[in-house]
N, C-alpha and C positions, 0 to 999 in steps of 0.2 A: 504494500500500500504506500509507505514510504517516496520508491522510485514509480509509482507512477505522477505523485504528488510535486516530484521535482522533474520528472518527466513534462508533465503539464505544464507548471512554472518557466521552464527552459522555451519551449515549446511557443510562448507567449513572449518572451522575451527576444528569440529567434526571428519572429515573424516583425518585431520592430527594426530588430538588424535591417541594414542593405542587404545583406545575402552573399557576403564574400564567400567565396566557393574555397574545398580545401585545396591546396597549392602543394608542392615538394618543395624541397628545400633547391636553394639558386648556388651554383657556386662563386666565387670573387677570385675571378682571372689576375689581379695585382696577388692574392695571397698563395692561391694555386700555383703562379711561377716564382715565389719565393720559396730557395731551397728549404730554409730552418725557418720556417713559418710556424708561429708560435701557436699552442693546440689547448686553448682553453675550450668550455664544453660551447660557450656561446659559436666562439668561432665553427666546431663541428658542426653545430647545427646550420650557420648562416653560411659558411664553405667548405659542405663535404669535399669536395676534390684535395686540400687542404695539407690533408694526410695520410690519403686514401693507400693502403697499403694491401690491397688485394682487392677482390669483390664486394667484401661487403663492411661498408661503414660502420650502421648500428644494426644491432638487432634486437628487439622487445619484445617476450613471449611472457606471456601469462595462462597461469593453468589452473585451475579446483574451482573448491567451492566459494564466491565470491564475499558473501554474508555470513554469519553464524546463524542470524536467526533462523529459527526456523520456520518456513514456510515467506518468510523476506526474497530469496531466488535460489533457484537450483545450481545451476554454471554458468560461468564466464570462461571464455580462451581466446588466444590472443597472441599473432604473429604477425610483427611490423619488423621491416626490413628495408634500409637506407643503401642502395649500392653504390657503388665507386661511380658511377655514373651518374648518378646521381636521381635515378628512378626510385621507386617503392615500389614494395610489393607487399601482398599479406593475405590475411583473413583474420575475421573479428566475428566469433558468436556469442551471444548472450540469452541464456535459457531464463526470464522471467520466472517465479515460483506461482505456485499454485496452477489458476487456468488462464495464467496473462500473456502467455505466449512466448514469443523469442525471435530471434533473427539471427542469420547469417549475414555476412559482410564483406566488398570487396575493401580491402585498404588501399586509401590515397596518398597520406600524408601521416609521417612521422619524424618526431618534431622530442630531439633529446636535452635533457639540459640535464648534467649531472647525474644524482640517479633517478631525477623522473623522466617520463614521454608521456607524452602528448599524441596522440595516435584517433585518426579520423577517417571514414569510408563511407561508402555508398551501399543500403541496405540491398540487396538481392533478391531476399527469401526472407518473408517473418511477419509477423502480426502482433496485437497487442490487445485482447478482448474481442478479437473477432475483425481490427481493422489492419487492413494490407498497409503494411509498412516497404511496400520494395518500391527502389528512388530514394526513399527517404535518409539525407544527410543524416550520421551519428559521431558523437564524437565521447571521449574519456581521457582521464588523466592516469598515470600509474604511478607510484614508485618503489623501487628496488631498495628496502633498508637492511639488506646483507642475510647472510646463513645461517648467523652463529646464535644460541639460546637466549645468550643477552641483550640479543637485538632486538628492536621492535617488530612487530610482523608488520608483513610487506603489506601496501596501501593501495586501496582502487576508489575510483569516483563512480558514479553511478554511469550508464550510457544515457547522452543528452540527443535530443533530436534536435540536430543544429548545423545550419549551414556553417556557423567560425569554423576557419581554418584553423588545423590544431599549432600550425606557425605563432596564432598571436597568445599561445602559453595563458588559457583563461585559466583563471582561479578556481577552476572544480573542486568542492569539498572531499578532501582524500579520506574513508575507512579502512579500519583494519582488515586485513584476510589472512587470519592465522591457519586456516586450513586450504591457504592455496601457497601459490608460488607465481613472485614477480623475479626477470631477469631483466636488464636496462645494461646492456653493452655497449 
C-alpha cells in the first residue's frame, strides 16, 4: 500500500515535469584524450570513456527480496550496465506484493555516483491492479553499503513512474533490504 501511495504521489509530480526522457551518460572528449585523467565517481558518471579499461564501465545488479514486510512486495532484480562505449544495457523487474502486479523493464540509463545508481527504463511487460503499464517510464535509486555484518544493509527506493532521467540523481527515499543484495561497481 505504501509504494502505491508514492507510486501515485511521483506519478503527479511527473506529469508536472516537462518530460525529460532518460539519456546515457555523454563522454568529455578534453578528459577522454587526457592520459592520467583524474577518476572521481562524478567524472565516471559525466565521462565514461575516461577510464574505460575494457567493456564495461559500471555495473549495478540487484537481487531478493526488496521489503521485509510482509505482504509490502515480493521481488525486485536489477541489471544496469555502462559500457566503454558508452551504451546501457539491462533489465529491471519489480514483482508488487499481494494482487498489485509487477513489471519487467528495458534499461536506458544508469547513472553511478559512489556506491549509489540511479538506474531508469522503459516498462515492456506489467501492470498494477489490472492497468497496463508497458511504455511506461520507471525509474529507482540503489545503494551498495558493503558485505561485511557490520555494515548496514544495502538500500532500495521504491520504482517511481517517471519520465526524470536517472542523470539528474533525484532524491529517492532509500530503504533497507537486509534480505536482498545491492552491487554498484
Amino acid at each position: 500500500m505504501k509504494r502505491l501511495f508514492a507510486l501515485a504521489a511521483l506519478a503527479g509530480f511527473a506529469l508536472a515535469c516537462d518530460g525529460a526522457t532518460p539519456t546515457t551518460p555523454t563522454a568529455n572528449p578534453q578528459l577522454a584524450s587526457t592520459p592520467n585523467a583524474p577518476s572521481t565517481a562524478t567524472q565516471a558518471v559525466n565521462q565514461p570513456y575516461a577510464n574505460a579499461a575494457g567493456g564495461v564501465i559500471h555495473q549495478v545488479s540487484v537481487g531478493g527480496h526488496d521489503f521485509t514486510d510482509p505482504g509490502v512486495d515480493k521481488n525486485f532484480s536489477l541489471v544496469g550496465i555502462v559500457h566503454s562505449d558508452g551504451s546501457v544495457s539491462g533489465e529491471y523487474t519489480d514483482r508488487f506484493g499481494g494482487d498489485a502486479g509487477g513489471f519487467h523493464a528495458t534499461v536506458t540509463c544508469v547513472s553511478v555516483v559512489g556506491n549509489q545508481a540511479w538506474i531508469s527504463g522503459i516498462i515492456d511487460a506489467g501492470d498494477s491492479f489490472g492497468v497496463d503499464l508497458a511504455g511506461v517510464p520507471v525509474l529507482t535509486r540503489v545503494a551498495d553499503n558493503g558485505t561485511s555484518a557490520n555494515d548496514p544493509p544495502d538500500a532500495i527506493s521504491f520504482s517511481f513512474f517517471s519520465a526524470i532521467s536517472c542523470n539528474a540523481h533525484p532524491n529517492l527515499p532509500l530503504f533497507p533490504m537486509p534480505d536482498g543484495n545491492v552491487k554498484v561497481r
